[in-house]
C-alpha positions as CSV (number, residue, x, y, z in Angstrom):
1,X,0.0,0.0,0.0
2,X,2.9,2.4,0.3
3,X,4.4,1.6,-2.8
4,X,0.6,3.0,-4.4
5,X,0.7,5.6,-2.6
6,X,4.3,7.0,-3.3
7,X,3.6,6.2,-6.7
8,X,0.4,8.7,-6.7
9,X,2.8,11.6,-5.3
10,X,5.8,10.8,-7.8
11,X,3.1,10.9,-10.8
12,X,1.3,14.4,-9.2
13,X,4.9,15.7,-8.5
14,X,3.7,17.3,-6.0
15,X,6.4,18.5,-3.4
16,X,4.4,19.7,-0.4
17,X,3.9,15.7,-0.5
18,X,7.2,13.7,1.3
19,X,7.8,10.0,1.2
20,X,9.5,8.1,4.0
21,X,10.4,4.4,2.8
22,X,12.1,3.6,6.0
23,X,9.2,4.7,8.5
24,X,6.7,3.4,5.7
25,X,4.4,7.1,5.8
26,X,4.1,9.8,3.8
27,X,3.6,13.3,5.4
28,X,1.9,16.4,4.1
29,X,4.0,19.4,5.1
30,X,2.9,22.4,2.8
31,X,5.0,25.1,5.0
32,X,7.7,22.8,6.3
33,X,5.1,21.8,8.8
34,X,3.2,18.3,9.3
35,X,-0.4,19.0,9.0
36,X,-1.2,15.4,7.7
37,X,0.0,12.2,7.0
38,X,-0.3,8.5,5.7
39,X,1.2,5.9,7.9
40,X,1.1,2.2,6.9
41,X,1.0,-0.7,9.8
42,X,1.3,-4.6,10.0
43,X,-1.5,-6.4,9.7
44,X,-1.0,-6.9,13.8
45,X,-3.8,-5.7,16.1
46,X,-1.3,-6.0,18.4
47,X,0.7,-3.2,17.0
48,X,-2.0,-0.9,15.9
49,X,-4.0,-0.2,18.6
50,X,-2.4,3.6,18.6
51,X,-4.0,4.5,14.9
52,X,-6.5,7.5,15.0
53,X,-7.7,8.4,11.7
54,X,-10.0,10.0,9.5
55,X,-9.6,7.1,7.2
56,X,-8.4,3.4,7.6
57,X,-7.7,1.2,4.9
58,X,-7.2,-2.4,5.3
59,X,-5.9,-4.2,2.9
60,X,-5.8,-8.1,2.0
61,X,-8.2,-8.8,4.3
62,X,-8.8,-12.6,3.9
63,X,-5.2,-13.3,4.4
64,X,-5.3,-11.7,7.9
65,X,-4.8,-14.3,10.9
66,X,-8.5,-12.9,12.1
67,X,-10.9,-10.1,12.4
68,X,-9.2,-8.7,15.4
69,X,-7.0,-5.3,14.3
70,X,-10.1,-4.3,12.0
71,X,-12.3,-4.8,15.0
72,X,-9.9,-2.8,17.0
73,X,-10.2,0.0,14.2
74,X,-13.6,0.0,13.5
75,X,-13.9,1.1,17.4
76,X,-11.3,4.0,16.8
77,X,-13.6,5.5,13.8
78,X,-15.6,7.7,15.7
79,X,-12.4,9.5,17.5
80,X,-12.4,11.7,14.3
81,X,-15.6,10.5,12.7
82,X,-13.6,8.8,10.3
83,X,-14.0,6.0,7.4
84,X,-12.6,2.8,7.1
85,X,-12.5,0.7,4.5
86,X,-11.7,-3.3,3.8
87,X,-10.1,-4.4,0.2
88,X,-10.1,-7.9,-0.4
89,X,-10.9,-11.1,-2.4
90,X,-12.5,-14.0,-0.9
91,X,-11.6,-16.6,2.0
92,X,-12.4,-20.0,2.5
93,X,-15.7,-21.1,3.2
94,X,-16.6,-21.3,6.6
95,X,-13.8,-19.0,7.6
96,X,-14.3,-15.9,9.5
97,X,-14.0,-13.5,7.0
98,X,-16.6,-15.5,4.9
99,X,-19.0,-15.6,7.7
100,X,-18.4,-11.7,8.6
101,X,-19.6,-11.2,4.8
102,X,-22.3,-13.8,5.0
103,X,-23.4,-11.5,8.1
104,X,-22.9,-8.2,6.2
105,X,-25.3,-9.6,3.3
106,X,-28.0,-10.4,5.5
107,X,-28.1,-7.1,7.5
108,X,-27.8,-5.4,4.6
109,X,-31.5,-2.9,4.6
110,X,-30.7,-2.0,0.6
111,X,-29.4,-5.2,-1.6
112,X,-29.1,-4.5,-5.5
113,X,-27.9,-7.4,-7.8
114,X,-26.3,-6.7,-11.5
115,X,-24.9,-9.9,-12.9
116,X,-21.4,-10.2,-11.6
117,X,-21.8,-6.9,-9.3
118,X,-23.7,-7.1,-5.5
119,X,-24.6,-4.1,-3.5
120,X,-25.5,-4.5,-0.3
121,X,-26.1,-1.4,2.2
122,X,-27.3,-0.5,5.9
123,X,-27.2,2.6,7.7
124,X,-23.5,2.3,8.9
125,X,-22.1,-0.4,6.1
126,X,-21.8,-0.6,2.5
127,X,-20.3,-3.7,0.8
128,X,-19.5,-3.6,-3.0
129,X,-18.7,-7.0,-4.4
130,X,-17.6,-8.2,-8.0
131,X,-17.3,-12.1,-8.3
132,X,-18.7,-14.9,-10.5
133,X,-22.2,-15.8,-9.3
134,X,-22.7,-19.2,-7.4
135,X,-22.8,-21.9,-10.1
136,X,-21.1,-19.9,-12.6
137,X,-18.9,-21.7,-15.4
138,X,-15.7,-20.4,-14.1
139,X,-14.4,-21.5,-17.7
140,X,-16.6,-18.9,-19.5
141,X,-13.8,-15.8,-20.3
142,X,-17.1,-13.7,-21.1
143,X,-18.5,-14.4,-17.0
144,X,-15.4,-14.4,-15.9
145,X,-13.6,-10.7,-17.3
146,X,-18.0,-9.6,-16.1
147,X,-16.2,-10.0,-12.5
148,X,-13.3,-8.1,-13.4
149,X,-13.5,-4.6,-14.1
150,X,-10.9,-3.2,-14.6
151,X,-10.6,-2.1,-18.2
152,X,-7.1,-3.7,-18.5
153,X,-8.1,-7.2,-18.0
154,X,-9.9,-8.9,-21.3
155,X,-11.4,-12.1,-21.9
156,X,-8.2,-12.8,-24.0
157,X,-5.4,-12.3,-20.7
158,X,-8.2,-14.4,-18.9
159,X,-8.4,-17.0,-21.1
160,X,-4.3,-16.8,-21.5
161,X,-4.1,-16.8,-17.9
162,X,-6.2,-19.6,-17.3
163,X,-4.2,-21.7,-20.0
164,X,-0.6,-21.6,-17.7
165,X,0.2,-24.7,-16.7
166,X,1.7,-23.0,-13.6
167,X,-2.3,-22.0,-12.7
168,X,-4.6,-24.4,-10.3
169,X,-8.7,-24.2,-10.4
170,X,-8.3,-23.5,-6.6
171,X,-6.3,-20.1,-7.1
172,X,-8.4,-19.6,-10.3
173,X,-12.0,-19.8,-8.3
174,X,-11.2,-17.2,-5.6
175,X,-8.4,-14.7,-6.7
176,X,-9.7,-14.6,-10.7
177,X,-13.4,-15.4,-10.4
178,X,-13.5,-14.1,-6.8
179,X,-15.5,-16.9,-5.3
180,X,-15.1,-18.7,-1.7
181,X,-12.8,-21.2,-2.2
182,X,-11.6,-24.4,0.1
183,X,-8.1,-24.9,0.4
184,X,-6.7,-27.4,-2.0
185,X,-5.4,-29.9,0.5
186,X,-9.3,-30.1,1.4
187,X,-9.8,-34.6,2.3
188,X,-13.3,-34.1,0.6
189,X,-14.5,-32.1,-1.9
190,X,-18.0,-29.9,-2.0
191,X,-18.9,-31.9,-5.3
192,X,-17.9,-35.4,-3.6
193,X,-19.7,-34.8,-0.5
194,X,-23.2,-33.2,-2.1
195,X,-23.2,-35.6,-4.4
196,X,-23.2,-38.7,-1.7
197,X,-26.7,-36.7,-0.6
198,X,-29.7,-39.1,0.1
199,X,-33.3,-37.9,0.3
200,X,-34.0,-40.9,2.5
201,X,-33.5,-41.3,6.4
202,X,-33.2,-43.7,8.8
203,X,-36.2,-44.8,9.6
204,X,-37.4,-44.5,12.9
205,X,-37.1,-47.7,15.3
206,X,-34.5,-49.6,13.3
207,X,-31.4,-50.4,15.1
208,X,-28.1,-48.3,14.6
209,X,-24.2,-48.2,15.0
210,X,-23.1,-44.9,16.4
211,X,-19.7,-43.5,16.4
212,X,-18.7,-41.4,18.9
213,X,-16.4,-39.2,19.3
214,X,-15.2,-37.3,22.9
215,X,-13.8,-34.1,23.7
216,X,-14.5,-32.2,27.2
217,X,-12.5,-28.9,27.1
218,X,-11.9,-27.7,23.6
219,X,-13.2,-29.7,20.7
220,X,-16.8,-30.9,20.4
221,X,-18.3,-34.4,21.3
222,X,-19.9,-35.8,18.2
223,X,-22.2,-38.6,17.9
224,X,-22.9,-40.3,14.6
225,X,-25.1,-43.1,14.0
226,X,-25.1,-45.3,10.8
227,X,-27.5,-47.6,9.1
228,X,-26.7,-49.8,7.2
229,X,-29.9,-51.2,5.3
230,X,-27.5,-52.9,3.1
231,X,-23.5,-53.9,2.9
232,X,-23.2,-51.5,0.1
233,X,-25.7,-49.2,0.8
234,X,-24.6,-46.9,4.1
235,X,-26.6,-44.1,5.4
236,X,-24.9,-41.3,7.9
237,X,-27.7,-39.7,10.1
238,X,-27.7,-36.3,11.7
239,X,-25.1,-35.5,13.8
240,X,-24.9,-34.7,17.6
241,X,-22.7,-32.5,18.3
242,X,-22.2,-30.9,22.0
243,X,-19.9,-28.0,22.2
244,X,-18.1,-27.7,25.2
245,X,-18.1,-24.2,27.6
246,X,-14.3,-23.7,26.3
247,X,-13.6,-21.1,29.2
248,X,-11.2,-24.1,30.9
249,X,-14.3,-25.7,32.1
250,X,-15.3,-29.4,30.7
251,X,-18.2,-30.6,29.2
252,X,-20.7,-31.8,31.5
253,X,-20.6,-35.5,30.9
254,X,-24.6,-35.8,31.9
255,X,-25.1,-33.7,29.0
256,X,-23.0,-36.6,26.7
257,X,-24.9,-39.2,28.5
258,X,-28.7,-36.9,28.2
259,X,-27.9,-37.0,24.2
260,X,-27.3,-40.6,23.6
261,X,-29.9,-41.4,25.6
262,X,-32.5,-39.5,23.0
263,X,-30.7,-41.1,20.0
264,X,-31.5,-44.7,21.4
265,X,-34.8,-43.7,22.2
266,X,-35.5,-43.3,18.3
267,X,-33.1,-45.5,17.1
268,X,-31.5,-48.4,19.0
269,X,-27.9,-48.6,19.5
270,X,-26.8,-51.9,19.2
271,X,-22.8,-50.5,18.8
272,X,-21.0,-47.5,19.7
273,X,-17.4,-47.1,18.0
274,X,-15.3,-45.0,20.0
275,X,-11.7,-44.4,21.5
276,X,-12.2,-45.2,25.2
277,X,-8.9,-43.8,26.4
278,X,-10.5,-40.5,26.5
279,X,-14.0,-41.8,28.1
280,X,-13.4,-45.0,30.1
281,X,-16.4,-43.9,32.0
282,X,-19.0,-43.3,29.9
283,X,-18.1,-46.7,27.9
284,X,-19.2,-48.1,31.1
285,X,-21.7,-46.7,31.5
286,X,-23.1,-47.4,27.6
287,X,-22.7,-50.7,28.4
288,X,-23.6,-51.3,32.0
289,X,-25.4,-47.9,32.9
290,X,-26.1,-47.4,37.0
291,X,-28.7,-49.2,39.1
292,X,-32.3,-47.2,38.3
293,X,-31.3,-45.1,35.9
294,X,-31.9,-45.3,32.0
295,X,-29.6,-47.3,30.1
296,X,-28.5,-48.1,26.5
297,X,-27.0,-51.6,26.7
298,X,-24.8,-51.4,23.6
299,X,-21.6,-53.3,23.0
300,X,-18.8,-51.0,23.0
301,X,-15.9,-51.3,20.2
302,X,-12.7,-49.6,21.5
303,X,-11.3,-47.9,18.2
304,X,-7.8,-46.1,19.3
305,X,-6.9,-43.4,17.1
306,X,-3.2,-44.3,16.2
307,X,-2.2,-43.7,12.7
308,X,-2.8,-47.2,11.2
309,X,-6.3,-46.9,12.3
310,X,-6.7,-43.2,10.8
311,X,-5.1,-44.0,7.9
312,X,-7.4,-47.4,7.5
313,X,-10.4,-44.7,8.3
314,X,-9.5,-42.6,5.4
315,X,-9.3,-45.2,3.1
316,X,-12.4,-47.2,3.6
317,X,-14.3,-43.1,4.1
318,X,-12.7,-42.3,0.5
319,X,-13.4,-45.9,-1.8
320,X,-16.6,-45.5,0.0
321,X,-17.4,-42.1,-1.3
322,X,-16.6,-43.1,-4.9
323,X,-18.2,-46.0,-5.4
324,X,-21.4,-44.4,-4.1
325,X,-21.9,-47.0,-1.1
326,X,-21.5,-44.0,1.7
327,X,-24.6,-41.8,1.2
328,X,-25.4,-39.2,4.3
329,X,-28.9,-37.4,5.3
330,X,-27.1,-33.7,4.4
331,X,-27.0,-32.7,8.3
332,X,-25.1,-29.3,8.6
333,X,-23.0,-30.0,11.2
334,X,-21.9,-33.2,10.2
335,X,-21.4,-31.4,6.9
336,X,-19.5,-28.3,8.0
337,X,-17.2,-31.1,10.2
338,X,-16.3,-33.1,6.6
339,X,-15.5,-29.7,5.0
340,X,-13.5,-28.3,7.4
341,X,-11.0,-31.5,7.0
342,X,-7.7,-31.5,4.7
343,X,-5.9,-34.5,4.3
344,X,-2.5,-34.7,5.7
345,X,-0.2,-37.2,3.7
346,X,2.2,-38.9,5.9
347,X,5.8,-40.0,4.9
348,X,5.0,-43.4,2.9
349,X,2.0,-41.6,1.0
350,X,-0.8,-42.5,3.4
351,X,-3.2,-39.9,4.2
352,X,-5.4,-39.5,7.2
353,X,-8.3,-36.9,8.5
354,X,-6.8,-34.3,9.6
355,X,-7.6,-30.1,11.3
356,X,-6.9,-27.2,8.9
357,X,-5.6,-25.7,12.0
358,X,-3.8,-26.4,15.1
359,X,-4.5,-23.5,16.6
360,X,-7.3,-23.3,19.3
361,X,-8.2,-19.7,19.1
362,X,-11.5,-18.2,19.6
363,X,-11.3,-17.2,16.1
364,X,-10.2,-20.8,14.8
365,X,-12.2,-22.9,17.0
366,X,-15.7,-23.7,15.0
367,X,-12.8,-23.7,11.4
368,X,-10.7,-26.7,12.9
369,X,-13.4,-28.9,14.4
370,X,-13.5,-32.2,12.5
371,X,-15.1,-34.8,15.7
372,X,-17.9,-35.5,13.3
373,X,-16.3,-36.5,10.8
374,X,-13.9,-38.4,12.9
375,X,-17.2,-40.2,14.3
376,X,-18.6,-41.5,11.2
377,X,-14.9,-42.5,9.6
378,X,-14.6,-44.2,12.9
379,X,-17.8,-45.8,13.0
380,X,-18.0,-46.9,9.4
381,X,-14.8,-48.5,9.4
382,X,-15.9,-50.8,12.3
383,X,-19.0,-51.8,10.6
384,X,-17.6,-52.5,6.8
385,X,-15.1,-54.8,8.8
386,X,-17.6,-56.5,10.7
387,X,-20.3,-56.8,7.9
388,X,-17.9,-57.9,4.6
389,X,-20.0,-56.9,1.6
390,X,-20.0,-60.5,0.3
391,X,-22.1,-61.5,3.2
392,X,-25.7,-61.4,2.9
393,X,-28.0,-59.4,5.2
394,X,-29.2,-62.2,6.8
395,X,-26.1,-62.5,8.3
396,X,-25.9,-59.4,10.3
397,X,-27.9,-57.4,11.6
């Protein structure tokens, strides 16, 4: 941003103007004194808490670590009733920035639509946004150059562009066609997962494996169950997902036990998949329960997440997937959980389920959680082992 910004006062040749590479600001001294000035700062909110301006402009906005220093500078704007201003492509679906324009579009009191262009405005905001529309062919040039305006961008350097062998679809969707875009290391694609979609549900009353999943502090507790009305033909219910109070407080575990208790009562659990290292308790208790109380009764399979068995997950998961055995119910959690996952190839070329981010931040929390997902891979391994597809249903059950 500085280097635009000398390059307007070299071009105006304007002297009253002077440029300071090294401090990164340009100051507006017309008589030998500062009365104004540009300064540029990291994209830090830890270092620009001392900004007061009349206007702010941000810069690259997806590819900030969070929300936080344009947060800290929207609360500075009324200090000199100034402006502020965000310039940026898109993000990753799901992400924060994605969600903060999801939110933008909705409050929005004035929304005006013009092929690639969207306008949408409230009393404090106004968003202005150029991209190729939701199920656009991102290999028409003509849609495609409609998102970018600038006059020096044709259809022909598109379509040139588009042709290096050096240029991926990913990169192309969000920073050409401006669209939300998953990272490329993403395990499971939008197109693979919606198009494992089933209209059908389990019916109510038949019996059900259920993976499950544990966390108590950070990550959420996810329950899955699984029908399978035939060897080849699994169905993924709705997920139950419990998030925990993640101020260094755990997860009530009555709350785990209140939730499996009303997924048995529609349909029974005959097996729970799960690693018990991290709930040695409540496998008991799904099992054995506690005198006078309500009880499940299910057999328990003990399903350690070491790297043979998460690399065995993601294998069995994937075939699955393609050969159209592994259909799901489209439950949004269970569904942000599978699109949140990238696949992380190990040393020998294995690949396993893995988080986009280690990080446990506020900000990252709801972008790394991947529990239900780990909780039907988990769960549907188990059962495709126990019930070989050769076998008829008779045979299980």
């Amino acid at each position: 941003m500085f280097r635009q910004a000398e390059g307007f006062v070299q071009r105006s040749e304007r002297t009253e103007f002077k440029c300071l590479p090294g401090y990164r600001r340009i100051e507006y001294k017309p008589n030998g004194v500062v009365l104004g000035r540009i300064q540029i700062f990291a994209a830090d909110d830890r270092t620009g808490d001392g900004a007061i301006y009349t206007l702010a402009l941000v810069d690259e906005l997806h590819r900030h670590r969070d929300l936080r220093l344009y947060r800290t500078w929207t609360g500075k704007r009324n200090k000199r009733k100034g402006q502020i201003g965000a310039i940026s492509t898109r993000g990753e679906p799901g992400g924060e920035f994605e969600v903060t324009l999801k939110n933008i579009r909705q409050s929005a009191t004035d929304v005006s639509l013009d092929g690639t262009f969207l306008r949408a405005a409230s009393s404090r905001l106004v968003l202005h946004e150029w991209g190729v529309p939701e199920g656009g062919d991102v290999e028409n040039m003509a849609l495609v150059k409609a998102a970018n305006p600038l006059s020096t961008i044709t259809s022909e350097t598109l379509a040139e562009k588009r042709a290096s062998p050096t240029m991926t679809l990913g990169y192309w969707r969000r920073f050409v066609c401006n669209m939300p875009t998953r990272s490329e290391d993403s395990a499971i694609t939008e197109a693979e997962w919606y198009g494992a979609k089933s209209d059908d549900e389990i019916p109510e009353g038949q019996p059900i494996w259920l993976g499950l999943d544990v966390a108590w502090k950070w990550d959420t507790t996810a329950a899955v169950p699984l029908w399978m009305s035939d060897p080849n033909l699994r169905l993924l219910g709705p997920a139950t997902i419990l998030v925990p109070p993640r101020d260094s407080t755990s997860l009530d575990p009555d709350e785990v036990e209140a939730a499996l208790l009303a997924i048995n009562e529609r349909n029974p659990i005959h097996t729970v998949v799960m690693d018990t290292s991290r709930a040695e308790q409540l496998a008991s208790w799904i099992e054995k329960g506690r005198p006078d109380e309500p009880t499940i009764g299910a057999r328990v399979i003990d399903w350690p997440q070491t790297i043979p068995q998460e690399v065995l997950e993601y294998d069995q998961f994937m075939e699955a997937l393609r050969l159209g055995w592994l259909k799901h119910t489209g439950d949004s959690g269970l569904t942000a959980h599978v699109l949140n996952a990238i696949a992380k190839v190990l040393p020998r070329g294995d690949a396993i389920f893995e988080r986009p981010s280690q990080s446990r931040s506020a900000q990252m929390q709801e972008r790394r959680v991947i529990d239900a997902l780990k909780a039907a891979s988990m769960v549907h391994s188990a059962a495709t082992m126990a019930v070989p597809a050769e076998e008829p249903i008779a045979a299980w059950g």
